[in-house]
C-alpha positions in Angstrom: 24.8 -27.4 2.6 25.7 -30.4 0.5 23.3 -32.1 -1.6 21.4 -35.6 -0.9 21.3 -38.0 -3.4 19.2 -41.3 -3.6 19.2 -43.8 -7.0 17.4 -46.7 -8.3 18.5 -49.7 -9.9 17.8 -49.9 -13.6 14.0 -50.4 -13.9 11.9 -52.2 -16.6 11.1 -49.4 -18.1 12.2 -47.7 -22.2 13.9 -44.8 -21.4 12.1 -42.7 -25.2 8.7 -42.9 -23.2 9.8 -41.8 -20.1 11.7 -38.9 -21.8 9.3 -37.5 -23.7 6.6 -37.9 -20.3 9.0 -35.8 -18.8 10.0 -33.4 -21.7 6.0 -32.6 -21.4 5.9 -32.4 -17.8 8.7 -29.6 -17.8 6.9 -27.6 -20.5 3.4 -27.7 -18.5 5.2 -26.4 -15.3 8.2 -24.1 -16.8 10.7 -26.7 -15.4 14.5 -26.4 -16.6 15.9 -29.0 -18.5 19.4 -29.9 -17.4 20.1 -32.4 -19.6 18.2 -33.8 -22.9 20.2 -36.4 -24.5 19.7 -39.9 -26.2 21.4 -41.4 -23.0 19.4 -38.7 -19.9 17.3 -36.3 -19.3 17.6 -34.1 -16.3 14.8 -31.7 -14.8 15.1 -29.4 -12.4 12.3 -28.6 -10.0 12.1 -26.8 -6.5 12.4 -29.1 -4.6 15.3 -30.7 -6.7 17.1 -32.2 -9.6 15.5 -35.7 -11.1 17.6 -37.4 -13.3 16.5 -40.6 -16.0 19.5 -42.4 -17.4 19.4 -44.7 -20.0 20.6 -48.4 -19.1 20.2 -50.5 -21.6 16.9 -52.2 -21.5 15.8 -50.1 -18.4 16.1 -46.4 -16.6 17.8 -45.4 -13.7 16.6 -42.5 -11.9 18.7 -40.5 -9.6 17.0 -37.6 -6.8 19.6 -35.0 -6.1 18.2 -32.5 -3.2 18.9 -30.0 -0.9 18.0 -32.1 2.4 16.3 -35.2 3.6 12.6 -33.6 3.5 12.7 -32.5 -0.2 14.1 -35.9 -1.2 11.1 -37.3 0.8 8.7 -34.9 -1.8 10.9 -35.9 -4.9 10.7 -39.9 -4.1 6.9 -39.6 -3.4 6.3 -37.5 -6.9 7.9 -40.0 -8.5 6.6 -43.0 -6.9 3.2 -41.5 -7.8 3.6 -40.9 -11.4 5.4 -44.0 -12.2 2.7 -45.8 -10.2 -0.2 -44.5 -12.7 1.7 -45.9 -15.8 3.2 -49.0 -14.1 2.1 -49.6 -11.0 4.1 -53.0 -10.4 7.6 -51.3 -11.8 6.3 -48.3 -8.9 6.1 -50.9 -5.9 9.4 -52.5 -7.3 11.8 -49.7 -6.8 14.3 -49.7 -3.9 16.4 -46.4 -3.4 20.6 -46.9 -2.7 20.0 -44.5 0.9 17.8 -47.3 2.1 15.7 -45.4 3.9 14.1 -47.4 7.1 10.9 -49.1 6.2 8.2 -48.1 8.6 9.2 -45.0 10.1 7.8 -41.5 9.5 8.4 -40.0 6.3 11.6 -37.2 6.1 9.3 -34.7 5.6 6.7 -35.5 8.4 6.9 -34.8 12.3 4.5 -35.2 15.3 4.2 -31.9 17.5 2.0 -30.8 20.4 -0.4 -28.0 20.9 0.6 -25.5 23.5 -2.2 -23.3 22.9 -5.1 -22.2 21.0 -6.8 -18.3 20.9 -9.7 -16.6 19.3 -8.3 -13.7 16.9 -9.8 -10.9 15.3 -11.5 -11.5 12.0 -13.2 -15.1 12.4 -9.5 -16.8 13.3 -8.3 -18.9 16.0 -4.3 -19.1 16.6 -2.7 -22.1 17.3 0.6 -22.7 18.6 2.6 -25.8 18.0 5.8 -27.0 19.6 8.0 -29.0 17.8 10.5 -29.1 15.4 10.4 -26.1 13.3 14.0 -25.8 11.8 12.6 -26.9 8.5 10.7 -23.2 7.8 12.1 -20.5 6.6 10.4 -17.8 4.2 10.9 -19.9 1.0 8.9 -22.4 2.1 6.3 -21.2 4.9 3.2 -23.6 3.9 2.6 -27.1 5.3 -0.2 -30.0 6.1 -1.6 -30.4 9.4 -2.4 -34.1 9.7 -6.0 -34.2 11.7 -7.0 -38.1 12.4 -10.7 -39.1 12.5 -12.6 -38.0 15.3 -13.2 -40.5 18.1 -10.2 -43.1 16.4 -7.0 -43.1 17.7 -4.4 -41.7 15.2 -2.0 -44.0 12.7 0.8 -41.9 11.3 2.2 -42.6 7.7 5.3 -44.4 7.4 7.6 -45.0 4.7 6.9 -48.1 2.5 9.3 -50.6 1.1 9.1 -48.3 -2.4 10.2 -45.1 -0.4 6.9 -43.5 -0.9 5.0 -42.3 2.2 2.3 -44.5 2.7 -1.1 -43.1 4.4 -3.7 -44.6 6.7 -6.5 -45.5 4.7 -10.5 -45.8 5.7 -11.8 -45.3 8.3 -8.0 -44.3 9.5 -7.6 -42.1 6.6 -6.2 -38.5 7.9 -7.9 -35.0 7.3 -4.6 -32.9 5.6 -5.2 -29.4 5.1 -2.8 -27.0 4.3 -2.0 -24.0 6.1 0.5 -21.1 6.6 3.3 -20.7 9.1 2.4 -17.2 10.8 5.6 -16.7 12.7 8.7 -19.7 13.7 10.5 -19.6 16.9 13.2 -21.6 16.5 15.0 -21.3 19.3 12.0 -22.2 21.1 10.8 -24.9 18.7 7.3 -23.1 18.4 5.2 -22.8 15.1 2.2 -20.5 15.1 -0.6 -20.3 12.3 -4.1 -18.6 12.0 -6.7 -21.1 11.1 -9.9 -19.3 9.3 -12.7 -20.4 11.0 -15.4 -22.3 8.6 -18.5 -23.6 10.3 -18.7 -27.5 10.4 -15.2 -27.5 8.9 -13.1 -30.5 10.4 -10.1 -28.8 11.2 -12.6 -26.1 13.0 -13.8 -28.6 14.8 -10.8 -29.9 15.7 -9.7 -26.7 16.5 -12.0 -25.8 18.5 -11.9 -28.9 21.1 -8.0 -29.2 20.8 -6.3 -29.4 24.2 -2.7 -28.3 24.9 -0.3 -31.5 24.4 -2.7 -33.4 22.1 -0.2 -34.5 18.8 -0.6 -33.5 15.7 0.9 -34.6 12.4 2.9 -31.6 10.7 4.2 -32.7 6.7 6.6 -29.6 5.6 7.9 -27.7 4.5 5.9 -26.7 1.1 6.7 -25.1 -1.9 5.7 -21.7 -2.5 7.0 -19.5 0.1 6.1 -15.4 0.2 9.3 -14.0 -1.3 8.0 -12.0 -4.5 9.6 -10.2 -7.4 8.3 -7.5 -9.8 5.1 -5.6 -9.3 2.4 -7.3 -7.5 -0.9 -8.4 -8.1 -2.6 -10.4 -5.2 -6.2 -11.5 -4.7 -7.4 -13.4 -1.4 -9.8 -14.7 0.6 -9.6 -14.8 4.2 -7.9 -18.5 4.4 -5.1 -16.4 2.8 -4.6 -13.8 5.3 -2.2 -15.1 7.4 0.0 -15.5 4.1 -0.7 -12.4 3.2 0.5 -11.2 6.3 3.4 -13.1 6.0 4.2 -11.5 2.2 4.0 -7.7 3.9 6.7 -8.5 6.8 9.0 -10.4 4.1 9.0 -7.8 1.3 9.3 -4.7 3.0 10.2 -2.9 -0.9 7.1 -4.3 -2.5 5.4 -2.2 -4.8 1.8 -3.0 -6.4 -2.2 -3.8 -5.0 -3.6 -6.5 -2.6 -7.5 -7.0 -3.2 -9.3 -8.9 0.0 -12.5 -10.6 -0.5 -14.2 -10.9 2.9 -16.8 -9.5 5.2 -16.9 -6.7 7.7 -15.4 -9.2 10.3 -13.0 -10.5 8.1 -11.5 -7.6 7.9 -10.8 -7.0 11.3 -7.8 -9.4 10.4 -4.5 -8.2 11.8 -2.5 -7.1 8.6 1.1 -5.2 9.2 1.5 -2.3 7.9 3.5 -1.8 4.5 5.1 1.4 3.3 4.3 0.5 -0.7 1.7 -1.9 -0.9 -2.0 -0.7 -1.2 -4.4 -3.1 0.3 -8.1 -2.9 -1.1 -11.0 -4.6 0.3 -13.5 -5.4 -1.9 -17.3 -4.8 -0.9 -19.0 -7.6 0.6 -21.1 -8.4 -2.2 -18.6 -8.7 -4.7 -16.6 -11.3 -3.0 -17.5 -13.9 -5.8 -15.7 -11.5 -8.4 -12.5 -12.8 -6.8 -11.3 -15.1 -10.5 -13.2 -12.8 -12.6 -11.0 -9.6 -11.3 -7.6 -11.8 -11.4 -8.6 -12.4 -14.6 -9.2 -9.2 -16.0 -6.0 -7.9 -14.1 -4.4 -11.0 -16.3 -5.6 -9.5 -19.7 -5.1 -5.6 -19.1 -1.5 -5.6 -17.0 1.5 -7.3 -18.7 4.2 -7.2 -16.2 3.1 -8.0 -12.7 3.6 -11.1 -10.2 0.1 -12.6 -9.8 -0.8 -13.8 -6.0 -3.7 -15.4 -6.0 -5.7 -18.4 -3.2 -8.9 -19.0 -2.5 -11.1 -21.6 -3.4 -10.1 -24.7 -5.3 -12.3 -24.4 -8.9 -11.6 -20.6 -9.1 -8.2 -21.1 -8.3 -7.8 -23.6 -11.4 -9.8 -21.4 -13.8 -7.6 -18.1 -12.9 -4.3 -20.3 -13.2 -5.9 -21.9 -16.7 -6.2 -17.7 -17.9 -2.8 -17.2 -16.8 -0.8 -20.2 -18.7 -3.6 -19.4 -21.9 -1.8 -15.7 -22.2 1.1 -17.5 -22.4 2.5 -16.2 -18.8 5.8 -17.8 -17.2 4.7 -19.5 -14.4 7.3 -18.3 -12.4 6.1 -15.4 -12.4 3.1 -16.4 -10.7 1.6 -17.7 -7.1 -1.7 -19.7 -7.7 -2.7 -21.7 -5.0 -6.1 -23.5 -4.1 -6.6 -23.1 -0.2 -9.8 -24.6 0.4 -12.5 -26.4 -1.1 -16.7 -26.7 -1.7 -17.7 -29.0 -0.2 
């Protein structure tokens, strides 16, 4: 599939600053530097290639990527980190593919709920209908857009900048994130297992959602369940469904699964796998979840760490893995939920 680019004009911006923001951006996050000159800097990232070139008195930046949602992802990182620094040089930028002012982002689509059904384990599974062309098992996670209860939904649209711009206020949309269980393309169908968390708003939404009602879908994600190397994965039950996902794709796996959950939780319908071991932990040490990635980070040197649950523990076992000096690449750290 050939490559989409969009470019700036040169902006008012020195190009030494900007290189050596985005010389420390690539070292944080293990990025690959294409190109690391006096006149451009290149970065590669997955969901493309962003490229600063020096013009003059001002930058030009160029987004190379694989399709039309990426680019979406690549023009709204980059809207958002130039915005922090310069905000007026952020709303200033107009892109050479001109995309329509307006309109729903690349990367977001409306679908409709065909169904919804209780599942073992505390889960309800929802079915979506829609386009789903955009999944595949490099990039099964997305954002459910959920607008306020009782309101009538606003969208985001693209702004004159290219970024997506959101409802805001009382408008402002609930956007969790959540795991493709299986994609029928052929029939346009998305299903995913939503953990159900009392008083939660996507629970509650959930819960009363009717078939046809339209929902906001923003995907694909990155992170997908494709793993290499011996694996080491800790979850709680908003990762199941993922998990479940990582078992069907990697059917030559070798390594341990820990699950932190309840007797119910458990009842969660995992396929089988001929090489993984899958470990529940007891029900009382389900707050061990960090500390045991984190031990498993100091005692076993070449593994793929797996890890999502909660969004403080998630930080603090990805803070443990980057302080051994790990590659990130070679692991999966992901906050999927939040205290409240």
């Amino acid at each position: 599939m050939p490559e989409i680019t969009a470019r700036t004009a040169s902006l008012g911006l020195r190009f030494n600053p900007l290189r050596r923001a985005a010389r420390a951006q690539a070292r944080e996050y293990d990025l690959p530097l294409l190109r690391d000159d006096a006149e451009g800097l290149v970065l590669e990232s997955y969901y493309g290639r962003i490229a600063f070139l020096s013009r003059g008195e001002g930058v030009e930046v160029a987004l190379h990527a694989p399709h039309a949602e990426y680019l979406q992802v690549l023009k709204d990182a980059l809207v958002a980190q130039l915005g922090a620094a310069a905000p007026g040089v952020a709303d200033a930028i107009r892109w050479s593919d001109a995309p329509p002012e307006g309109r729903l982002p690349a990367n977001a689509a409306l679908m409709r709920v065909l169904g919804v059904a209780p599942l073992a384990g505390g889960f309800l599974r929802i079915t979506l209908q829609g386009d789903v062309t955009r999944f595949t098992d490099a990039a099964i996670h997305f954002r459910l857009g959920l607008p306020p209860e009782g309101r009538a939904a606003r969208w985001p649209t693209v702004a004159p900048n290219g970024a997506t711009k959101w409802p805001e206020g009382a408008d402002r949309l609930h956007l969790p994130v959540y795991t493709a269980r299986t994609v029928d393309p052929a029939r346009g169908q998305l299903c995913f297992d939503l953990f159900e968390h009392a008083g939660g708003r996507a629970t509650q939404w959930a819960r009363t959602a009717q078939p046809g009602q339209e929902v906001l879908v923003m995907a694909p994600g990155g992170g997908g369940c494709l793993i290499s190397g011996e694996l080491r994965g800790f979850a709680d039950e908003t990762a199941f469904p993922a998990i479940a996902r990582i078992l069907e794709a990697n059917p030559d796996a070798t390594g341990r699964i820990t699950l932190y959950t309840d007797a119910a939780g458990a009842a969660y319908p995992l396929p089988d796998h001929s090489w993984l071991q899958i470990d529940y932990a007891e029900p009382e040490r389900r707050e061990d979840m960090g500390r045991d990635a984190k031990a498993a980070i100091a005692e076993e040197q070449d593994i793929f760490l797996w890890f999502a649950g909660e969004r403080e523990l998630a930080t603090s076992v990805r803070s443990a893995w980057r302080a051994l000096g790990r590659r990130p690449k070679d692991a999966y750290v992901s906050a999927f939920w939040q205290k409240t």
